[in-house]
FIKOLZA-1660 file (N, C-alpha, C; in steps of 0.1 Angstrom, whole numbers, plus 5000, padded with zeros to 4 digits):
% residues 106
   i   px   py   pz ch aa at
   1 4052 1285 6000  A  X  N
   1 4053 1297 6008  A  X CA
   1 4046 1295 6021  A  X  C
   2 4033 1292 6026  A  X  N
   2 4030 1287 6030  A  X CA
   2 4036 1276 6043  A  X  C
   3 4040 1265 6035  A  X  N
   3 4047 1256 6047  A  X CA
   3 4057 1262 6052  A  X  C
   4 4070 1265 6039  A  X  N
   4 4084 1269 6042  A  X CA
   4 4083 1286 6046  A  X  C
   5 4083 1291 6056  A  X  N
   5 4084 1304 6061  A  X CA
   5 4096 1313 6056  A  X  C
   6 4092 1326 6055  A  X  N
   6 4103 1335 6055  A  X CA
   6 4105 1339 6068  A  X  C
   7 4120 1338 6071  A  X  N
   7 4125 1341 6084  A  X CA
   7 4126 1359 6082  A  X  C
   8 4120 1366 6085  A  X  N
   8 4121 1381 6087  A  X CA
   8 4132 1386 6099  A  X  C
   9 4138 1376 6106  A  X  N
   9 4151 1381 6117  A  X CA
   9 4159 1379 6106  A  X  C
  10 4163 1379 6094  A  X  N
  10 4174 1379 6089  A  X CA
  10 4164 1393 6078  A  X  C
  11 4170 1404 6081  A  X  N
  11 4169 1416 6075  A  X CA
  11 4181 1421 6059  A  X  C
  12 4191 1411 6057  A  X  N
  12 4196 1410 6044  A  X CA
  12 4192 1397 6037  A  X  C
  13 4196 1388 6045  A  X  N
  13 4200 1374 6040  A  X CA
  13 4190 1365 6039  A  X  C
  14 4176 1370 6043  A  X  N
  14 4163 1362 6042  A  X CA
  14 4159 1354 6028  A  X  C
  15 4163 1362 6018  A  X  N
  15 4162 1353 6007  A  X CA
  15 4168 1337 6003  A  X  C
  16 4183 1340 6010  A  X  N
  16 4192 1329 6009  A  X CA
  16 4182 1321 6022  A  X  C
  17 4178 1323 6030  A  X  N
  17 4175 1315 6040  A  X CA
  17 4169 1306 6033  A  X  C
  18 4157 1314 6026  A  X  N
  18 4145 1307 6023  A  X CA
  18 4149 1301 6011  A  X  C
  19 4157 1302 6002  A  X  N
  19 4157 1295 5992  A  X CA
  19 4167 1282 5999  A  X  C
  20 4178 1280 6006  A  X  N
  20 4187 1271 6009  A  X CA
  20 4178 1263 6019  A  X  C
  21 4165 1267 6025  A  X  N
  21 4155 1262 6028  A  X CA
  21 4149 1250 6023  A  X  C
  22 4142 1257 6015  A  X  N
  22 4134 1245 6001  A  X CA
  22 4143 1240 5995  A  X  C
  23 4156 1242 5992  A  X  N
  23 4164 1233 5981  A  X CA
  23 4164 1219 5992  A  X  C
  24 4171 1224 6006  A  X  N
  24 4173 1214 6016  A  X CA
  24 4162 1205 6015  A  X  C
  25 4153 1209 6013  A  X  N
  25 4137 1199 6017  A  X CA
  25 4134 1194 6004  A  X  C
  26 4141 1194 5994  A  X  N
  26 4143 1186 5980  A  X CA
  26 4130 1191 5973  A  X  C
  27 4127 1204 5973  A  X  N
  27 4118 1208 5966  A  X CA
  27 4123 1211 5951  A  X  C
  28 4119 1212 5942  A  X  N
  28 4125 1214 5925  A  X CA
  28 4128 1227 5917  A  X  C
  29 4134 1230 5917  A  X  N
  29 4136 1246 5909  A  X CA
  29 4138 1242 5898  A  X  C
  30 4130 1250 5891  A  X  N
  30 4130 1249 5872  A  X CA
  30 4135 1261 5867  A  X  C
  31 4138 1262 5858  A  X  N
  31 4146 1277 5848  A  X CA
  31 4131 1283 5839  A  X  C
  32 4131 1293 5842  A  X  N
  32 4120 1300 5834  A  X CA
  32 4130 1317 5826  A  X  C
  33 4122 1315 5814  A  X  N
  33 4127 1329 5809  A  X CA
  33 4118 1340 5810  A  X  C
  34 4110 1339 5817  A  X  N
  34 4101 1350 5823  A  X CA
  34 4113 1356 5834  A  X  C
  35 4113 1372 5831  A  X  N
  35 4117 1380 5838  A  X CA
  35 4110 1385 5851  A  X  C
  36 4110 1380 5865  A  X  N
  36 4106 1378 5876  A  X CA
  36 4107 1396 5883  A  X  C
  37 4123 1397 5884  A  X  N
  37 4128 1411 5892  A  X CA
  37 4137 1414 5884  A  X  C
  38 4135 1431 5890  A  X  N
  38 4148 1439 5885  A  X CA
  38 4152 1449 5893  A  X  C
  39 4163 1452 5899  A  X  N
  39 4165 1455 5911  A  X CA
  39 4176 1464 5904  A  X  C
  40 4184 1469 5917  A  X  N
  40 4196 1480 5912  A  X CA
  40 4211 1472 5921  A  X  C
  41 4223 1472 5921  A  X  N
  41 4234 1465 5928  A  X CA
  41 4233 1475 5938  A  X  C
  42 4228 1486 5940  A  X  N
  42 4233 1494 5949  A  X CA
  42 4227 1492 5963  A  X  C
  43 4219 1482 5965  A  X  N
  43 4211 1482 5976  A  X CA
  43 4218 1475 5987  A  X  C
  44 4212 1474 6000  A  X  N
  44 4219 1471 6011  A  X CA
  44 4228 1456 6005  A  X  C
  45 4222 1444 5997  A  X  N
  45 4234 1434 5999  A  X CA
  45 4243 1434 5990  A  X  C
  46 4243 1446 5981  A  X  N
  46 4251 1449 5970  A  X CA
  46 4267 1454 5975  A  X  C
  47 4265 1457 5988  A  X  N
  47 4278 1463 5994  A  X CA
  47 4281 1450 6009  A  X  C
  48 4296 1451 6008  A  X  N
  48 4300 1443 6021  A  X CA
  48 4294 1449 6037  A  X  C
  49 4294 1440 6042  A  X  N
  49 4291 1446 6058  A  X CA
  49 4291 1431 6064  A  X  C
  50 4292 1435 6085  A  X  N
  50 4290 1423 6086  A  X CA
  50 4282 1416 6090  A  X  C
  51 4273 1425 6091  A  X  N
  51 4256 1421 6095  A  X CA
  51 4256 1407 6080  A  X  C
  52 4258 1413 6066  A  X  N
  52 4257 1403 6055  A  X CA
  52 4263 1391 6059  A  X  C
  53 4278 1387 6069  A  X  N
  53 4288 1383 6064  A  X CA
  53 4280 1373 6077  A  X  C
  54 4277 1379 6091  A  X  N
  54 4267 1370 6099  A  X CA
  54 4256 1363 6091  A  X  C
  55 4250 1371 6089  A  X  N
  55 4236 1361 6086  A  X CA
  55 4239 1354 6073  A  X  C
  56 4246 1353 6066  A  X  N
  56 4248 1340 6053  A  X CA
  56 4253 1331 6069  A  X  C
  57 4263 1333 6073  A  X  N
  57 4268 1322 6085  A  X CA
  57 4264 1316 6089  A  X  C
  58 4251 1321 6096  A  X  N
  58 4240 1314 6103  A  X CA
  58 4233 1306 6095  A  X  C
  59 4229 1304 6084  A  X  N
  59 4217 1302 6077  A  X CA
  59 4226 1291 6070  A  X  C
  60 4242 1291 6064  A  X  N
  60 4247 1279 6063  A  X CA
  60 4252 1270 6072  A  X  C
  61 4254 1276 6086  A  X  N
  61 4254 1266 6094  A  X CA
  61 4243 1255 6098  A  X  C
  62 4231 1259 6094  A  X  N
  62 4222 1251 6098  A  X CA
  62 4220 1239 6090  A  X  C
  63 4229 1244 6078  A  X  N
  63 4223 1231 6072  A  X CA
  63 4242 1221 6072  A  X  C
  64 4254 1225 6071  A  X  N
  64 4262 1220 6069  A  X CA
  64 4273 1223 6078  A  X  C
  65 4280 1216 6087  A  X  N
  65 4286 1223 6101  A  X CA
  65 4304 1225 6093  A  X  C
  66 4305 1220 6080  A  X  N
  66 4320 1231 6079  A  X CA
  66 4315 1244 6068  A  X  C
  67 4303 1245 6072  A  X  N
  67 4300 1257 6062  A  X CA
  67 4310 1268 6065  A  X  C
  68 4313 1271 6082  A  X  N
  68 4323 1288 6083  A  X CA
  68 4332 1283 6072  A  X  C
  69 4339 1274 6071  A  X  N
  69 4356 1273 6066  A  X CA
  69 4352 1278 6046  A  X  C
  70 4339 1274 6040  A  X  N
  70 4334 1276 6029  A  X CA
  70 4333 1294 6028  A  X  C
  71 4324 1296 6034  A  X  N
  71 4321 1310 6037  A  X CA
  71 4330 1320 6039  A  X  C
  72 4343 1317 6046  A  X  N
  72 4353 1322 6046  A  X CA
  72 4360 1321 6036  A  X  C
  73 4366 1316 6035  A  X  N
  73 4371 1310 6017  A  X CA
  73 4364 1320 6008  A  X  C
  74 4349 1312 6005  A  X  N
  74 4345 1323 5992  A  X CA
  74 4344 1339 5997  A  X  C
  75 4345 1344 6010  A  X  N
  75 4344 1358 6010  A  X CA
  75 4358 1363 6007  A  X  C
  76 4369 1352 6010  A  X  N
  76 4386 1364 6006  A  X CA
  76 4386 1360 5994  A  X  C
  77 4379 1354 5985  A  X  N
  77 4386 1346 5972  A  X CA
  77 4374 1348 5961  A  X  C
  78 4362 1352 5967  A  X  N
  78 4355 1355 5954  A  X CA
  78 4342 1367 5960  A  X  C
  79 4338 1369 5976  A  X  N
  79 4326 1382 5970  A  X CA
  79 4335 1398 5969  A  X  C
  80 4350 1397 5983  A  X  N
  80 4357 1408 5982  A  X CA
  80 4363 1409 5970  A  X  C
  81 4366 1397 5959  A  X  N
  81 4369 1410 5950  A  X CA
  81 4365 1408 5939  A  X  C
  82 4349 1408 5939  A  X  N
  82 4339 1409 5933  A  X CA
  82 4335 1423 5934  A  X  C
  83 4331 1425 5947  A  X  N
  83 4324 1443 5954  A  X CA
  83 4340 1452 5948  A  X  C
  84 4349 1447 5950  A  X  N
  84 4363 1457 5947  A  X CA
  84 4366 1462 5936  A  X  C
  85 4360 1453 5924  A  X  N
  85 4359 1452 5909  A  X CA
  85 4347 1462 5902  A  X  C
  86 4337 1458 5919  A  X  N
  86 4324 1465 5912  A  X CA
  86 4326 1481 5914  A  X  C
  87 4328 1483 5925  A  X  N
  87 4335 1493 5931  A  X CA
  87 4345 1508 5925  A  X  C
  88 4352 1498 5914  A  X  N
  88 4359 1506 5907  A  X CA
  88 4353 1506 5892  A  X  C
  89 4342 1501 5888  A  X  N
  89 4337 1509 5878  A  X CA
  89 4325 1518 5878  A  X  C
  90 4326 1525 5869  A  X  N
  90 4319 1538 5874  A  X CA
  90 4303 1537 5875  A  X  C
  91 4299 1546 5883  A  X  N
  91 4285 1539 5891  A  X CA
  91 4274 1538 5876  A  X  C
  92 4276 1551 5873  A  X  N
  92 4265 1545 5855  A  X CA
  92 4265 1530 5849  A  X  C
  93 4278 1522 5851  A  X  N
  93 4279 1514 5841  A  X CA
  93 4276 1504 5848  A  X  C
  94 4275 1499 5863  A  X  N
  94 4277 1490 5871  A  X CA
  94 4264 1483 5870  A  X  C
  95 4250 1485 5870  A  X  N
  95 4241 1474 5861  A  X CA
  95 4243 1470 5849  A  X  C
  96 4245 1480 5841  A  X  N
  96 4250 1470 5828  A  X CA
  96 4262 1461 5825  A  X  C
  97 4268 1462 5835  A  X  N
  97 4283 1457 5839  A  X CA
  97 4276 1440 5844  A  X  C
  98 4267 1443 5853  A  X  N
  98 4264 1432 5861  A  X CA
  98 4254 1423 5851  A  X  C
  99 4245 1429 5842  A  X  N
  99 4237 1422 5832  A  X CA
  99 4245 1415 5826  A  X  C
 100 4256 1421 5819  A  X  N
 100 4263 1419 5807  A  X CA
 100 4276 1404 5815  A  X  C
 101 4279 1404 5822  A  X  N
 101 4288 1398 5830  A  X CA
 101 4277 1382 5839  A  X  C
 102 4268 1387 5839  A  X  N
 102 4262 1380 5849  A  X CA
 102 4251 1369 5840  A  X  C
 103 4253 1371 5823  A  X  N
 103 4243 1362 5818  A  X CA
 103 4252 1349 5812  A  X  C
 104 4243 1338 5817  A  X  N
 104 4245 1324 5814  A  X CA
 104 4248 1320 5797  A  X  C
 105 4260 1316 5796  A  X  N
 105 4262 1312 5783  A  X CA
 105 4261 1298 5781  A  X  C
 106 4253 1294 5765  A  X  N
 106 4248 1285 5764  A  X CA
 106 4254 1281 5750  A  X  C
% end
């Protein structure tokens, strides 16, 4: 944390910065089953906008120059209708929806 900074001009997408950061600079991610966070889907990157749809742009361009054509792609083909899916189940259910849907099978 230290060397690799968090960029704070990116007000959604700071996390992706910093993590696509350090992966770039070949640092090592390990899997831990310690439960880190626990958040709600309803917060600002849980919903489309294009402040979201800029700043992932920016932060993959830096590192790969056909990132737009990627980024475009996965936004008509897999986060729109992800949020449209999520959208239409009812708001109670939509963390357990996303726990339940969202865990790694082994």
């Amino acid at each position: 944390m230290k060397h690799y900074k968090y960029d704070t001009r990116f007000k959604i997408a700071g996390d992706t910065d910093f993590f696509t950061k350090v992966y770039n600079a070949g640092l090592v991610f390990w899997h831990s089953a310690v439960v880190v966070s626990a958040f709600n889907v309803e917060g600002v990157s849980g919903s489309l906008s294009w402040r979201m749809f800029r700043e992932d742009l920016q932060i993959g361009m830096r590192y790969h120059r056909l990132f737009p054509l990627y980024h475009i792609l996965r936004y008509v083909f897999w986060i729109i209708p992800r949020v449209i899916v999520r959208n239409v189940i009812p708001a109670r259910f939509r963390n357990q929806a996303r726990v339940l849907l969202g865990k790694k099978r082994h």
